[in-house]
Every structure is written in C-alpha cells, then in structure tokens.
C-alpha distance (Angstrom), angle and dihedral (degrees) to the residues before:
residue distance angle dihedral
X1 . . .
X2 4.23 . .
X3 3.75 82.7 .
X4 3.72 99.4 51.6
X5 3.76 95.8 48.9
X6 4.27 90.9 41.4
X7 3.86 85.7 65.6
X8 4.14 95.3 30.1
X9 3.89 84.9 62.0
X10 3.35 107.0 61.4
X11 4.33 94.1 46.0
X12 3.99 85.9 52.1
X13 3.22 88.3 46.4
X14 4.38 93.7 52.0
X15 3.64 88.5 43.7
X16 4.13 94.1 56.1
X17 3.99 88.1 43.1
X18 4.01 85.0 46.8
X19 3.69 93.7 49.8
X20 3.45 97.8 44.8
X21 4.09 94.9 60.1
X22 3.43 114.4 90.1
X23 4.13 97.5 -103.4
X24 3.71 113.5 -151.2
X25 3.59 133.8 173.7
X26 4.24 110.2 -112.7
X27 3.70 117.5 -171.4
X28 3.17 115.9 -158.3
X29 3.96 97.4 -127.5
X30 4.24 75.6 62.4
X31 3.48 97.4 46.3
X32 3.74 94.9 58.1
X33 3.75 92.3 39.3
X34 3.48 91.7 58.6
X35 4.42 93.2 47.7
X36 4.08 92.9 49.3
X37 3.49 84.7 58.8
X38 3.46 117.2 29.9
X39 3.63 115.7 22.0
X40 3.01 122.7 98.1
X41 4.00 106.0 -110.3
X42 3.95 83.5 55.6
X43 3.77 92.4 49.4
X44 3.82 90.7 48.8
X45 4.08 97.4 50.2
X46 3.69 79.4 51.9
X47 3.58 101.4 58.7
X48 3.78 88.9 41.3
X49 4.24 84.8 61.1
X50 3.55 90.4 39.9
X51 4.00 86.4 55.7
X52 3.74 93.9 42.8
X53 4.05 87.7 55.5
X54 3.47 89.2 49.9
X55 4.01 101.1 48.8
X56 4.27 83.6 47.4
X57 4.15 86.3 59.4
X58 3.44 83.6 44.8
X59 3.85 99.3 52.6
X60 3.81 91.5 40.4
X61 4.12 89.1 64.9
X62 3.63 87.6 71.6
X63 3.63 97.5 76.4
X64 3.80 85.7 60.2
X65 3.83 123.4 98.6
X66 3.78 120.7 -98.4
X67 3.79 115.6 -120.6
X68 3.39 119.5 -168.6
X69 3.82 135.1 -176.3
X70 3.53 130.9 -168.0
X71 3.76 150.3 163.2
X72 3.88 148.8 173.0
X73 3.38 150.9 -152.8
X74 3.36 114.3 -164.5
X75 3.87 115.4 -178.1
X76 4.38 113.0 -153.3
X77 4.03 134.5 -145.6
X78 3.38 96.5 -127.2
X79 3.95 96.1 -63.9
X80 3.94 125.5 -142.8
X81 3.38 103.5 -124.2
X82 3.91 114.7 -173.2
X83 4.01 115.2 -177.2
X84 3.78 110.4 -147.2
X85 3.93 97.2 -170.3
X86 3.97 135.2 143.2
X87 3.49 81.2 -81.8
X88 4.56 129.4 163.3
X89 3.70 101.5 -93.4
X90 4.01 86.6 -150.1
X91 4.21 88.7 65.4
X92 3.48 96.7 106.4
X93 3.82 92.5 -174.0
X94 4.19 100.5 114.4
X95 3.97 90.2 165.2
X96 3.90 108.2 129.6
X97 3.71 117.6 -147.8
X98 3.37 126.3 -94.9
X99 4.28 107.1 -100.6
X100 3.45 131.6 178.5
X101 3.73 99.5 128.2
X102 3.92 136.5 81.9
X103 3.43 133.6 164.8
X104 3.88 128.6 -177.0
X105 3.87 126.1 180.0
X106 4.17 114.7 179.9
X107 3.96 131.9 -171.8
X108 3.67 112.1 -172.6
X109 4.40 130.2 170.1
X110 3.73 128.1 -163.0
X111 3.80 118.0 -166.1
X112 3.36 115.8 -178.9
X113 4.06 120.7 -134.9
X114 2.99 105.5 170.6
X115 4.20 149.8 -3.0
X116 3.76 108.0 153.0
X117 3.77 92.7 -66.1
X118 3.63 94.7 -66.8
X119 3.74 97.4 139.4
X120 3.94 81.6 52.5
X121 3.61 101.1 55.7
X122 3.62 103.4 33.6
X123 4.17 89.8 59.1
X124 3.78 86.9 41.6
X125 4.14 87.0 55.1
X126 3.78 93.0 42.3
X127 3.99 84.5 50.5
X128 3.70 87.8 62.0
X129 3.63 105.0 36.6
X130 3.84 76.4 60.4
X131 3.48 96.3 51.8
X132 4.11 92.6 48.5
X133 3.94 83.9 51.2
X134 3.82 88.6 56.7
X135 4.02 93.4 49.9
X136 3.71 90.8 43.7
X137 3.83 87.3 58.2
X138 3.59 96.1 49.5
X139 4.09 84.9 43.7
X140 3.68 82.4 58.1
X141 3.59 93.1 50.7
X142 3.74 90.5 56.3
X143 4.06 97.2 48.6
X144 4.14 84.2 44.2
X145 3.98 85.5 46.6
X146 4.11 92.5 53.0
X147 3.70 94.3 35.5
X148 3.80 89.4 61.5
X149 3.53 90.9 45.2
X150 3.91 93.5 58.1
X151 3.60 89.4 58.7
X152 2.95 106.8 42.6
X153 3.63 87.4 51.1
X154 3.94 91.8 51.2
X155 4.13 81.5 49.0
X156 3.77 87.6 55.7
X157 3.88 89.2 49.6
X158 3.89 101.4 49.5
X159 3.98 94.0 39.6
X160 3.97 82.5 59.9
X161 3.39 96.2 44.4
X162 4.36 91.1 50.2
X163 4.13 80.5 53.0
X164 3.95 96.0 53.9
X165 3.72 97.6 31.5
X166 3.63 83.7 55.9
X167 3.50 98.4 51.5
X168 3.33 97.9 41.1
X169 4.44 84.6 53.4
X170 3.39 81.9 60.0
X171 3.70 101.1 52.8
X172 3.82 81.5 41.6
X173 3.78 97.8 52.9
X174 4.17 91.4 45.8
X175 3.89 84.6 53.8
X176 3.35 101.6 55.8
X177 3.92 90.0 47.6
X178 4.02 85.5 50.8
X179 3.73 89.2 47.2
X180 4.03 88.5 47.5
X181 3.38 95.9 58.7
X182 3.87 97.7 42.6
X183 3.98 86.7 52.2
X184 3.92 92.3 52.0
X185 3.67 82.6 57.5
X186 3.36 100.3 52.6
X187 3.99 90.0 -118.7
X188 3.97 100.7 117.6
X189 4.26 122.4 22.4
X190 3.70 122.4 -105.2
X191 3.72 93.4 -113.4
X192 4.41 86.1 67.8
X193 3.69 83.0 57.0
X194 3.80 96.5 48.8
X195 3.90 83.1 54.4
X196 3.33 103.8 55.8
X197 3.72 98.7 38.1
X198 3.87 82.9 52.9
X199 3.98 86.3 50.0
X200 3.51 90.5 54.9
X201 4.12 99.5 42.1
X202 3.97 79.4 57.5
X203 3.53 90.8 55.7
X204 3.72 97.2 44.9
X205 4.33 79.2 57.8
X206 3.29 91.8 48.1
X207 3.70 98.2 51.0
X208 3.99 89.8 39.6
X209 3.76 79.2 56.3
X210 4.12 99.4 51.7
X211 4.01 84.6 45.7
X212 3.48 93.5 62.2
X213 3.66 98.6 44.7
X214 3.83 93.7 47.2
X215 4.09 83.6 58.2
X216 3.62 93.7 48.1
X217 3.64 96.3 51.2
X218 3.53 103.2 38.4
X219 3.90 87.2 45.1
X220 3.71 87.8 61.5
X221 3.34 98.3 44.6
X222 4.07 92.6 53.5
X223 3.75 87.4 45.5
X224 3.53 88.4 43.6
X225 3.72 94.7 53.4
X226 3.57 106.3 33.4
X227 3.21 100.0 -109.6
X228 4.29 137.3 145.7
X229 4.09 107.9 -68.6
X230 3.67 85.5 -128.4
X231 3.89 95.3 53.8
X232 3.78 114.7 118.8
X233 3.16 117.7 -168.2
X234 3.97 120.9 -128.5
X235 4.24 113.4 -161.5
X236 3.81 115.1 -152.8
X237 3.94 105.1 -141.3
X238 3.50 91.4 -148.7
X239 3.91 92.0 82.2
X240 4.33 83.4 64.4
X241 3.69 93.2 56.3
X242 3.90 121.8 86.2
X243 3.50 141.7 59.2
X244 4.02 110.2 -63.9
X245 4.55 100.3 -136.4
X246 3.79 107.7 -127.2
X247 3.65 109.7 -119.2
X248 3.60 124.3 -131.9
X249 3.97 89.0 -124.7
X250 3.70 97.8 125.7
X251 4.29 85.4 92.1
X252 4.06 99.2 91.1
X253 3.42 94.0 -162.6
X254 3.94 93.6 61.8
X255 3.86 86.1 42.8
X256 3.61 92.3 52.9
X257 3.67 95.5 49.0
X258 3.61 92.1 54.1
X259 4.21 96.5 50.2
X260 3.95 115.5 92.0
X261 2.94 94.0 -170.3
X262 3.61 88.8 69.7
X263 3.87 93.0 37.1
X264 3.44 86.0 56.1
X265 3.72 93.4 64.6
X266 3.96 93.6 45.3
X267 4.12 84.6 56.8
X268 3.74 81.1 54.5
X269 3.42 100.3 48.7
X270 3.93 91.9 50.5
X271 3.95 87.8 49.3
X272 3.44 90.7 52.1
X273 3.79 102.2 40.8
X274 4.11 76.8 56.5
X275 3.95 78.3 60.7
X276 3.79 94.1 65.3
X277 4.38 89.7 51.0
X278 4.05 88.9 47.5
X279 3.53 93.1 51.5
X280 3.73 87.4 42.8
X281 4.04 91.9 50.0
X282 4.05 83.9 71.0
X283 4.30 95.2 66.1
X284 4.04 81.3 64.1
X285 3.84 129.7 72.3
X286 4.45 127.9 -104.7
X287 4.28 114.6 -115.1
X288 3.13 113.8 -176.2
X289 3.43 128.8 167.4
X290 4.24 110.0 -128.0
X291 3.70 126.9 -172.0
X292 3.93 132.0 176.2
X293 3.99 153.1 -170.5
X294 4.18 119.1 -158.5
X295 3.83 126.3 -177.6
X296 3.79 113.2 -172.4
X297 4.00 121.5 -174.1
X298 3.89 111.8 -179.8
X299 3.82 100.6 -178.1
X300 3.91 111.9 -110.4
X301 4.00 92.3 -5.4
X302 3.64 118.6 59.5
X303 3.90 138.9 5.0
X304 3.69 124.0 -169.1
X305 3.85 132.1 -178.4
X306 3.89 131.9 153.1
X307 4.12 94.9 42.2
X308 3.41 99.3 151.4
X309 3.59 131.0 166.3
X310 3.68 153.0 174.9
X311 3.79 144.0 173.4
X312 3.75 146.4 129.7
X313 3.82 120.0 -77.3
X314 3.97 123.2 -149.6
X315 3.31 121.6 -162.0
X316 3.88 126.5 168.2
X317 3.96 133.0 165.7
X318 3.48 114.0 -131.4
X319 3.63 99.8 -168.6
X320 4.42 87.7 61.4
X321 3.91 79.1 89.7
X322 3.40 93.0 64.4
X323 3.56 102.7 31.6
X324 3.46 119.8 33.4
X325 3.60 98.7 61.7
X326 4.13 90.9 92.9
X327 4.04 80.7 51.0
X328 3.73 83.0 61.6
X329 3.38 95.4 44.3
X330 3.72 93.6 50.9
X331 3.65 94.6 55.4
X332 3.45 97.8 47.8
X333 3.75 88.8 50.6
X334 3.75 92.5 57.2
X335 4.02 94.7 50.1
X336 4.52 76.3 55.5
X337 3.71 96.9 57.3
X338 3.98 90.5 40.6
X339 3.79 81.8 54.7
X340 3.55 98.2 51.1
X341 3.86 94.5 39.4
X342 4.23 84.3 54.2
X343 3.66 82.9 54.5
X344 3.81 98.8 54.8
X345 3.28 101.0 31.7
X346 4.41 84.5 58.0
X347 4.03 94.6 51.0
X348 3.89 84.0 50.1
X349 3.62 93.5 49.1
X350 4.01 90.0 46.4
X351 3.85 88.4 45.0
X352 4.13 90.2 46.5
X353 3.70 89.5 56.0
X354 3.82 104.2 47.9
X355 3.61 86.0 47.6
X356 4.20 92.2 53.1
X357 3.52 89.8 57.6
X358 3.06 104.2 38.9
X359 3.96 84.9 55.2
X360 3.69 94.3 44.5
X361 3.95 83.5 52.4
X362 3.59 91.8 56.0
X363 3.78 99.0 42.5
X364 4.01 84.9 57.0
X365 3.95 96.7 51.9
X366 4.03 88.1 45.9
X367 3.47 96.0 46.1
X368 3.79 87.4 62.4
X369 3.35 92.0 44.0
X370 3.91 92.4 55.6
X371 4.00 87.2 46.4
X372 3.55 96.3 55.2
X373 4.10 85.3 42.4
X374 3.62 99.0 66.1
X375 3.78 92.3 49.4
X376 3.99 84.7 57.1
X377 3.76 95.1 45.0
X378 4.13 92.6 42.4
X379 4.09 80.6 54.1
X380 3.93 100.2 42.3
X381 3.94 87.4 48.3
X382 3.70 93.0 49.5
X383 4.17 89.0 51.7
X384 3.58 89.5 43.8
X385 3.77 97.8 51.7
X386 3.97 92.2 48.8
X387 3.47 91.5 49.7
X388 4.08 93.8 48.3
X389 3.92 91.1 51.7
X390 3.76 86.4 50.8
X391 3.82 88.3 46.3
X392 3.28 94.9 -110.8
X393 3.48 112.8 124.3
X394 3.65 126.4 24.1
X395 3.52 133.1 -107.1
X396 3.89 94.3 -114.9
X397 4.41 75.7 68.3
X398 3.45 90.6 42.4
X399 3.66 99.2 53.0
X400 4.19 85.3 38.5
X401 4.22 88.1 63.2
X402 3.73 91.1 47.2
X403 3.83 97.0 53.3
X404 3.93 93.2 45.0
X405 3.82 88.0 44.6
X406 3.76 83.6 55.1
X407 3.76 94.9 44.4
X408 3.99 95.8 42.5
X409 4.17 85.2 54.1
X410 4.27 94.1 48.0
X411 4.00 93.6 37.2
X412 4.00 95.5 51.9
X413 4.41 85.0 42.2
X414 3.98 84.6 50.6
X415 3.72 86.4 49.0
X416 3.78 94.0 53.5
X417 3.63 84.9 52.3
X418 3.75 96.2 43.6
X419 3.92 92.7 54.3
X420 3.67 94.8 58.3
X421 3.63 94.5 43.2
X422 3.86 93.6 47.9
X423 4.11 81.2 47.6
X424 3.71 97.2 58.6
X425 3.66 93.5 37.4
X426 3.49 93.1 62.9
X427 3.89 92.9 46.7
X428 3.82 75.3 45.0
X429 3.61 90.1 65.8
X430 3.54 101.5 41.9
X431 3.90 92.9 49.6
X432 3.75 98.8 -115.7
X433 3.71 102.5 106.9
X434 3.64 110.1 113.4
X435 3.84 91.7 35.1
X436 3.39 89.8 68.4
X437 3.75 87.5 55.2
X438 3.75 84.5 48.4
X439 3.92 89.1 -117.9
C-alpha cells in the first residue's frame, strides 16, 4: 500500500497543477498568426524594414538643393582702415574712420546638375537594399512560421504521450494490486511481483518525464507568443487527420520565385551592381548650379545690400583617374560574391525541397505502418494475457505486450504529428507556408 500511494501522489498531484492552468484550445493557423505578429523575431525584422524605409527617405534628400543662411557680427580693435579710391590727390584729409564694427549676413543655394549620375544610382541602390530588407522580413516570417510549427508539433507529441503513459500507469498500478493478492496466496512467486511493480516505477519515470516536457514546450510557446504565464495550451487532434494535397513543388523555378530569401539576394545584387555606376560617377566632373545674396555693413566705411549672384560651379578631381579604379574594382567584386551566394543559396533550396518530400513521403508510408501496428500489438497483448491467466506465458511476456502496446499507441500519435510537420516543412521549403494559412 506505501508503494501504491508513493507513485499515486505525484499523478494527483500533475492533474491539480494541469487543471489549475488556464486550458485553451490553440490552433495552429492561431498559433502562427499570433508569432508573425507579435513575437519578438517578427517585431525585430520589422523594425529593421521600418529602418531601411527610413535611411531610403533619407538618401533621396540629397538630390535636393542646399540652402544655407548665415551671418556675423564681428566686433574690431580699433581697425586701421586706409581707403585707396579714385580719390583728389589735393584732399589732404588722411584721417581713417573710426572701425570697430562688422557685420556680414550670407544666403547661398547649391543645386546639383550633374556628377556622373551619382545621385541617380545611389537612391536607386538604397531602393533595393530596401526592397531585400522587405523579403528578408517576410523570410523571417516563414522560419518564425515553421519554428512554431515544430513545437507545437513536439507539444502535440508529449501531451499524447502524458495521456497513454497515464493510462497505461493505471493498468500498471491495478496489476500490481492483482499480482499482490495472487502472491499472498501463494498463486504467483514474489519475483512476478517485483516485475511488475518495477514495470510500473518505470512508468511513473516515464510519465514524470512527459510532464516535464509538456511544461517546457508549452512554456515556450506562451513565452514565445505573448501570451498569459498561466495559458496552457489545449491541441485539437482533428487538425492531424486528413489527407495532406501533394503540391506541385517539384518545378524549381516556381519554388525559387516564391523564396525571399533568395529574392533578397537578387535586391542585393541590383543594389550592388548600382555600386559599380556610383563608383563610376567619380571618373566624371560636379555642375552644379550656385546662386547667392551678401549684405556687408563695415561701420563708418562701407554699406552693401542687393549683392546677388548666381552661376554654375565645376568641380572635378583629377586624381579619380588614378585612384578610383580599386573603387571600381571593389564594386564589381561585391555584385561577384552576390552572384555566387545566389548560386548556393539555389542548389540548397533545390536540395531542401527533394529532401521535404521525400520526408513527407516517408512520414505517410510509416504512419500506416504504425496504424496497422497497434492493431497487431492490441491483438498480441490480448493472446498474451489469456495465456498468462491460464499460466501459460510468463510475466516477462506479459509485461513485453504491455510495453509494445504502449509504444504502438505513442509511435502512431508521433506519426500524426510527424506528417503535419513533414507537410509544412516542405511548404516550408518552397516558401508557401503561411499562404496556405492565408497569412
């Protein structure tokens, strides 16, 4: 009896915890509704677009003109001031004013016209580095989308596991109060009852095993998601039954389209093949068309107002022959390892998606296999059980049938699991998984 009630303790004490959480039914569509939005990967590769927009708005004010406005005032220590004019050269008057005052007030514009199309090119590359930013954040989306559904199919498999562990304690504990009584009489040896009460401290393990991983995962997944501390989450099987469709995702060239990951890189590309033209815009000379207004008020010598002017300005480096060759070189260097990064990262796609299917293949055939399985082990355990009670078979078989019963039950749940994991996964790889959650 102390041994039944050590291992009784601990399940009652599971179930209260259990009961106590706030249990609410998740679907997955939900789950990964919530993460796109809210977690806080999502919320990061967000800000990074919302940066990128805001650098491109920045960039695009430099094809603006510059307007400047100054002014002085400039006090003097008793300045010589000697007035070399078209003057009489009979005025004998060589006094100099009395100076100690300036005052200066400048407006000046710069409008650029032209500087090898520089302005052009480097908005056009900060368009695209803004448009990769925007297909890495829906790349994100996808990774955040598939990571979600990993757990929550490893959630799916430890809840099920808790439930048949359970059961099978149970089972377990009723046997080894059966297998008390028939030692007491004298029917059965001690040793059988050593067995089974060994069976069942394994299951009590077990179980305290499944607990903990059900409170891992769904931890991480309320973390993950934002959600109450106290929210556990409740999985309705119903979303593992059905036929899976077979996508048509063995064309690559539809499978590339839809990766953005890999559109990400061709944005890249296209900024940095605008590189090779900005580095280019420096062989070429600076127009710019300049204009300007000066008032000047030297106390007691000079006043002037109305001093406008405007022009072009030229301005050209003639050391860029020498020097910005290597800036060519550079850029066009760049636009090679975004080539050969394209390249890899499209064999690893095409590799990604063979191996998806033929995963999501697999996880088909064995789910059958597990089916049929528990049918078999249901069966075998039935035969074995008659033939204990009749004495004959031992308990070694007996205890045998129950643990493959058990296993048959948990593998053919895990393959229930497995199948819609290995599903998503391969929409996973071919960058279609939350559109066909219509996210």
């Amino acid at each position: 009896m102390r041994i039944k009630n050590l291992f009784i303790y601990p399940f009652l004490l599971f179930l209260s915890i259990g009961f106590a959480q706030k249990t609410t039914k998740l679907d997955l569509k939900e789950a990964l509704d919530i993460a796109v939005r809210k977690s806080n990967e999502a919320v990061l590769a967000s800000t990074k677009v919302q940066t990128k927009n805001l650098e491109l708005q920045s960039v695009k004010n430099i094809q603006y003109p510059d307007m400047k406005l100054s002014g002085q005032y400039l006090r003097l220590t008793n300045a010589n001031v000697n007035l070399k004019l078209n003057s009489n050269s009979s005025s004998s008057s060589n006094s100099s004013p009395k100076v100690n005052e300036l005052m200066l007030g400048q407006a000046n514009v710069n409008f650029p016209i032209f500087n090898g199309f520089k302005l052009k090119n480097t908005i056009i590359a900060s368009e695209n580095l803004f448009k990769s930013e925007e297909a890495k954040y829906a790349h994100s989306k996808e990774e955040i989308a598939i990571k979600v559904v990993d757990y929550y199919a490893n959630l799916y498999r430890t809840q099920k596991a808790v439930e048949f562990l359970s059961e099978n304690l149970k089972s377990a504990k009723q046997r080894v109060t059966d297998f008390i009584n028939l030692e007491n009489n004298g029917i059965i040896p001690r040793n059988d009852l050593l067995k089974v009460q060994l069976q069942q401290s394994k299951l009590q393990l077990s179980l305290d095993e499944a607990v903990k991983n059900v409170s891992i995962l769904n931890f991480y997944l309320v973390t993950y998601l934002h959600l109450p501390e106290d929210f556990y989450i409740g999985i309705d099987e119903n979303q593992f039954d059905g036929a899976k469709p077979i996508l048509p995702i063995e064309n690559n060239e539809i499978v590339l389209k839809n990766r953005k990951d890999l559109l990400a890189l061709t944005f890249i590309k296209k900024a940095n093949e605008s590189g090779i033209k900005i580095a280019k815009s420096n062989y070429f000379p600076s127009l710019a068309l300049v204009g300007g207004y000066t008032a000047l008020s030297l106390q007691n010598v000079v006043s002037v107002t109305n001093a406008m002017n405007f022009g072009v300005g030229v301005s050209y480096n003639f050391a860029s022959v020498f020097k910005n060759k290597k800036e060519v070189q550079l850029a066009k260097s760049k636009v090679l390892e975004t080539e050969q990064a394209q390249a890899i990262l499209t064999e690893n796609i095409k590799i990604q998606v063979q191996q998806a299917i033929e995963n999501f293949n697999i996880s088909k055939k064995q789910s059958l296999v597990y089916k049929e399985a528990i049918d078999q082990a249901f069966e075998n355990f039935r035969i074995v059980k008659d033939k204990h009670e009749n004495g004959l078979a031992t308990t070694n078989e007996l205890l045998e049938a129950d643990v493959e019963q058990l296993n048959a039950k948990i593998n053919f749940a895990n393959s229930r699991a497995n199948i819609m994991l290995k599903y998503y996964e391969m929409l996973a790889a071919s960058g279609t998984l939350l559109a066909s959650f219509n996210l």
